[in-house]
N, C-alpha and C positions, 0 to 999 in steps of 0.2 A: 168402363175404361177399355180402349182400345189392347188386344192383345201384346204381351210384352214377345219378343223373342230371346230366348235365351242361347248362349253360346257357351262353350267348351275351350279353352284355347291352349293346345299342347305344345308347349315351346314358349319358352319368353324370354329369349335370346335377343341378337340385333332384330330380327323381321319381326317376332314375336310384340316385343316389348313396343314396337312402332303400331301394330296392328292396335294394341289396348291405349297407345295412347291417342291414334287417330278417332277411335272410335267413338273415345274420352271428349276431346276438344272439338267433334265434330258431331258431337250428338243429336243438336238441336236441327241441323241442316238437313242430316239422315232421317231425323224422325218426317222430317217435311216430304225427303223426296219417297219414303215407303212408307206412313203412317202407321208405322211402329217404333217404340224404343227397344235399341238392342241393349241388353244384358249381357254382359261377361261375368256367368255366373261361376263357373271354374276354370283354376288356372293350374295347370301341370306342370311342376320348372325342376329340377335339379340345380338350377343356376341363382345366386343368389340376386333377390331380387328388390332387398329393402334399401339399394342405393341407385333406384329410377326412377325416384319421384313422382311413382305412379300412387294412384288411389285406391288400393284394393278393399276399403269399409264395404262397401258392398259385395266381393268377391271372396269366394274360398279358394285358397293357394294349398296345395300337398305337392308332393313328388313321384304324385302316382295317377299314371294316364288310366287307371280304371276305374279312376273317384269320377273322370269324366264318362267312360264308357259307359259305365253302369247306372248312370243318373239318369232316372226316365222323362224330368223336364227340360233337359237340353236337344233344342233344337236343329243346332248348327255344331259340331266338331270341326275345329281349323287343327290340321297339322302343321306345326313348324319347326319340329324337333330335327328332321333332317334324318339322316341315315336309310338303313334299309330292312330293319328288324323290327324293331320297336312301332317305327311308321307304318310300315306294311300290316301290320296286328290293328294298330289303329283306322287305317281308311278300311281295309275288310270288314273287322269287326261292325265301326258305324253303317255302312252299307248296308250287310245283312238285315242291321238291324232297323233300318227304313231310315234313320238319318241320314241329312246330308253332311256333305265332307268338303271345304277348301282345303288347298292342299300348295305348297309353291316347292314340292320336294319330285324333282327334274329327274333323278339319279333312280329313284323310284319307279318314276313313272314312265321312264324310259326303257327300263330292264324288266319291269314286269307289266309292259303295255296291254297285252291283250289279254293275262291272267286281273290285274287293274279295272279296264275298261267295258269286259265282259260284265264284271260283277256288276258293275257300274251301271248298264244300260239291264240288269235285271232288278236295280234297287228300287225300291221306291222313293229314295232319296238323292238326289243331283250330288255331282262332281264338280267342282270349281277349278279349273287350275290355271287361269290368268299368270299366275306370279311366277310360274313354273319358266316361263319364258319371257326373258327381255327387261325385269322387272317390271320398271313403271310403264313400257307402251303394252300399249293393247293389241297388240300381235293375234292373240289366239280369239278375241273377241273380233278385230276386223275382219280374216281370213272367215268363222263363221258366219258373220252375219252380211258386211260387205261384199265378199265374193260367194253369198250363198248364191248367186245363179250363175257364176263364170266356172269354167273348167280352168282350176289352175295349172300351168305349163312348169313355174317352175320360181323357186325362190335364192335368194343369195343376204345373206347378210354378215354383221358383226356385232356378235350376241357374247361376246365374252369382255367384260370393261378391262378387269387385267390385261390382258394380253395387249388391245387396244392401248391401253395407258403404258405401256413398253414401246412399245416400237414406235408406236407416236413422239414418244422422248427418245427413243435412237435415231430416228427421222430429224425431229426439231432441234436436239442439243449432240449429234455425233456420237455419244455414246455408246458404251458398250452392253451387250445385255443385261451380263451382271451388274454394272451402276445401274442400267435404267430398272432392274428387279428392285434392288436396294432403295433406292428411292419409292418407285411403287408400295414397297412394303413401309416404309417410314412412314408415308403419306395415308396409309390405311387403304391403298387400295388392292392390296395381296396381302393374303393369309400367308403369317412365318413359315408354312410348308403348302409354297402353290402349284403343288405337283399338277393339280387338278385343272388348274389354269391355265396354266404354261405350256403343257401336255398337249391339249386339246381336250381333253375328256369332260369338261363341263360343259362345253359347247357343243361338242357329240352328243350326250343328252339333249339340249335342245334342239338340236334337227333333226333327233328321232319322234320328236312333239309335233315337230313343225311339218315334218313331213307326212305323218299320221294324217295329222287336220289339214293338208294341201290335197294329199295325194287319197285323203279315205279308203285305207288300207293301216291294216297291223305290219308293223318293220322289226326286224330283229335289230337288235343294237349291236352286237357281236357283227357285225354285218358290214359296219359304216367304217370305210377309208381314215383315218386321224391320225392327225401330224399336227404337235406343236408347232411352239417359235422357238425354241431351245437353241436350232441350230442356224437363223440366221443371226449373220453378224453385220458388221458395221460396210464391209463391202457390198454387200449385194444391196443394202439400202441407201448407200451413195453412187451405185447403178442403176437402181430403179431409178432414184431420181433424174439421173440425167438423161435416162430414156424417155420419160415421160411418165414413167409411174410410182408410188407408192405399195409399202407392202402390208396388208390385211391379214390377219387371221381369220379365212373367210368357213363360215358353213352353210350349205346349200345342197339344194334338193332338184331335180330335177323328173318331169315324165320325157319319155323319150319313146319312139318307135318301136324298141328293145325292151323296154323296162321302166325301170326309175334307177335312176343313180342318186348318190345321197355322197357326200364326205364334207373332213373338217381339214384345210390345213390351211399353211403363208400360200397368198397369191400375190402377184402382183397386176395390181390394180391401177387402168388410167387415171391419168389425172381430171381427166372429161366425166367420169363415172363421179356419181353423187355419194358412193362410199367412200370415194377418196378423201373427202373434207368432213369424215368425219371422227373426231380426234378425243385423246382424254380418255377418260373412261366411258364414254358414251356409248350407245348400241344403236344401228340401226338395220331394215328390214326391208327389201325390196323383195317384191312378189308382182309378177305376171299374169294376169286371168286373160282367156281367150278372145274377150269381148272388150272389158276395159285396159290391158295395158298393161303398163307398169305405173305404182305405186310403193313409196317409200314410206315407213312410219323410224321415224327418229326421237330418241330421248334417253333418260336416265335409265341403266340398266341395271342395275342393282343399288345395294345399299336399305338402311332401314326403311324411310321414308317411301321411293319412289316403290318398292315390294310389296311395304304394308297398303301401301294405295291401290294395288291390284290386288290383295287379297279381300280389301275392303270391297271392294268392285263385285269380287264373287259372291260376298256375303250380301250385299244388299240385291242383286242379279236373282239368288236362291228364294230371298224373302220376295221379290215383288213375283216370282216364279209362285211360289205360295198362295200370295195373294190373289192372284187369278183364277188360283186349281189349276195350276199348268204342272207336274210332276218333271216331267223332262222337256222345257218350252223347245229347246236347241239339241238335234243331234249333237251327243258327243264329239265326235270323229267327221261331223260335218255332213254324213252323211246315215239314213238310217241305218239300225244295227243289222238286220238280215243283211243287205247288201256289202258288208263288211267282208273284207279277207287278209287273208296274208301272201303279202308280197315281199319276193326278196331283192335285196340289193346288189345291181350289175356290179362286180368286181372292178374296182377300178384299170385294173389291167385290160380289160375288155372296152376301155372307154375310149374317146378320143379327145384332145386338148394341144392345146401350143404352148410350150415351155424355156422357162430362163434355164441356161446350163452354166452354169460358171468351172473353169477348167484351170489348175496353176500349171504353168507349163517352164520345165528347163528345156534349154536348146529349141526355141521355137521356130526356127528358119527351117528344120525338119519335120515338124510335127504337124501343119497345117494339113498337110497331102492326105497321112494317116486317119485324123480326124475327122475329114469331109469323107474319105472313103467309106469307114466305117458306121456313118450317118447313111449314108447312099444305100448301106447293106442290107439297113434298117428301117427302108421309105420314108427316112424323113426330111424333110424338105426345109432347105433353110433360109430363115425370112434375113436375118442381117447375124455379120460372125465381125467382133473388132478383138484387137489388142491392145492391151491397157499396161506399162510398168506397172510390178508391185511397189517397188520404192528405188533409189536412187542408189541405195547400197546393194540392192540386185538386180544388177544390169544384165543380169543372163537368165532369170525369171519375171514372167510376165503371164499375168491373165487373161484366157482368152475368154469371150461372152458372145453366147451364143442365143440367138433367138432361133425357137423353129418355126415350121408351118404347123397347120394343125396334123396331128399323130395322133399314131397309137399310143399309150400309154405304155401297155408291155413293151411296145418294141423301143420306146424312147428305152426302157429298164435296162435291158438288152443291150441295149448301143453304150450306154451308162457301164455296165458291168467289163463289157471290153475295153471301153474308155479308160478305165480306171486299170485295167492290165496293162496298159502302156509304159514302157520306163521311163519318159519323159513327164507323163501326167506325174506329177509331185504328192499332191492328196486328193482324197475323195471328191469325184465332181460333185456341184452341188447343181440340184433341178429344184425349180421352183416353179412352179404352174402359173400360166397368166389367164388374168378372168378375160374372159370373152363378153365384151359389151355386149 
């Protein structure tokens, strides 16, 4: 009888409980395409788990991820417990111990990248982490294996579906952030506290993945630029639109002459650009290599399903890795480990871009003069400046919107900070960065 593989599976959560049941109803297809059956011999849950209609007659269930560490016939360990404690013990531990490790925990692998990745390229057991980015597209699989001979220049996407599924409904139905959270959360597509979402900070973990495996270098995450959607409102997305753009929660990577720059925050985005139209919770990934271009990869980005399908990815990836005597078939990081370093992230202040400024203005027949001088102080050059009524009942305030040329960043901050010493500006100007097709 052909060898069985056995598995560990830590978490049986939403992604969790997808991965055991993909693996379940899919058994017969997987045994075809690796010529082996996978085993889910131990399950590690805290969570209860006797009302997901899963099968566990052949499976032992405890609430202790060391019934799976210490078991010498498990093959494969999947982390899906999430956090930064418990999981971190777990991919270490497997590692050292010549196991491999799937893994879709972002947050992890992003803050202890190169403590992670080092051990990782000394194991004798491969690292999967597909899931870690994008859910269901295969981001980290195309970038290695598609652009293994292009030098990639630089990527941009929208890797976070909450956030996307907000502003997509401030965009389509007018709304305001909080209805369109509220909603998002009803619909299951935001966790009751989506600090993590909303913030940026789940998506900064992914473009600290993504940039890793673009750019083949270690990146501190402490490092990356992030800005939620918190603070725009329902104006500046009834201005994008009329300009011609949409606005994204974008994060992106880029190589540059200087460095690499990396950040996460709202841009706004042409309507000509291919991440414009795309809407919902969905993710997509556009990446640049020297030779071929630009390509997009589009799809489901989180949730059970489209997650446990990347994770299943890694797991079957390990096994036919196996089956060959391949130990490590694919650099990690894209690139082999000697050639590895650490790079840091150009300051965004140090960067350059062209920016939406929105300004509330009393007594505007004054204020225009001030405005442009202070821009001029500040090299920045302006692509178009209008006035807009705020509404009908204030006829003596009005919005000015400002487009610039490309800039410095610090010095737009700068011009921003005197801006906002003005007695006429009302409240805080607001800047929003526009992508550069």
């Amino acid at each position: 009888m052909e060898e069985e593989i056995k598995v560990g599976l830590c978490g049986l959560g939403t992604v969790g409980s997808g991965v055991f049941k993909l693996l379940s109803e899919n058994a017969s297809l997987i045994k075809q395409r690796t010529g082996r059956d996978i085993i889910i011999k131990r399950v590690a849950t805290l969570d209860r788990y006797d009302n997901l209609g899963l099968d566990f007659s052949n499976t032992e269930v405890s609430d202790s991820v060391d019934d799976i560490l210490r078991d010498p016939e498990i093959d494969i360990i999947v982390e899906l417990i999430g956090g930064k404690t418990i999981a971190k013990k777990i991919v270490l531990e497997s590692l050292q111990n010549g196991k491999s490790v799937v893994t879709a925990n972002k947050a992890l692998l992003s803050e202890y990248l190169e403590e992670i990745f080092r051990a990782a390229d000394l194991a004798a057991g491969t690292l999967g982490f597909e899931a870690a980015v994008a859910g269901g597209i295969p981001i980290i699989r195309s970038i290695r294996q598609g652009f293994s001979g292009d030098r990639i220049e630089k990527f941009s996407g929208i890797v976070n579906g909450t956030a996307n599924y907000i502003l997509t409904a401030m965009s389509r139905d007018g709304v305001s952030f909080d209805h369109a959270l509220k909603a998002a959360q009803e619909k299951g597509f935001a966790e009751a506290d989506p600090a993590f979402d909303i913030e940026g900070i789940d998506a900064a973990h992914k473009v600290i993945l993504l940039m890793a495996v673009s750019f083949n270098a270690y990146f501190d995450f402490s490092q990356l630029s992030v800005e939620g959607i918190t603070g725009i409102e329902p104006i500046d997305i009834a201005i994008a639109d009329a300009s011609g753009f949409v606005i994204k929660l974008l994060g992106s990577g880029s190589r540059t002459a200087n460095g690499f720059q990396g950040r996460v925050g709202p841009a706004l985005v042409s309507k000509n650009n291919m991440l414009a139209s795309v809407s919902g919770a969905f993710n997509a990934v556009s990446v640049w290599g020297n030779f071929v271009g630009e390509t997009m990869s589009y799809g489901a980005g989180a949730g059970s399903y489209p997650t446990a399908s990347a994770v299943v990815s890694d797991i079957i990836e390990t096994i036919r890795a196996k089956s060959n005597g391949m130990d490590n078939p694919l650099p990690l990081l894209n690139i082999n480990a000697e050639h590895l370093t650490h790079q840091d992230i150009i300051p965004p202040e140090q960067t350059d871009g062209a920016f939406y400024l929105r300004l509330r203005l009393d007594n505007t027949e004054k204020s225009v003069g001030d405005i442009i001088r202070i821009l001029d102080e500040e090299s920045i050059g302006i692509q178009s400046i209008t006035q807009r009524p705020i509404s009908n009942d204030l006829p003596t305030q009005k919005y000015m919107i400002i487009f610039t040329e490309s800039a410095n960043e610090g010095q737009v901050k700068i011009a921003i900070e005197k801006l906002n010493g003005l007695s006429f500006v009302t409240t805080l100007v607001k800047m929003i960065r526009v992508e550069q097709d």
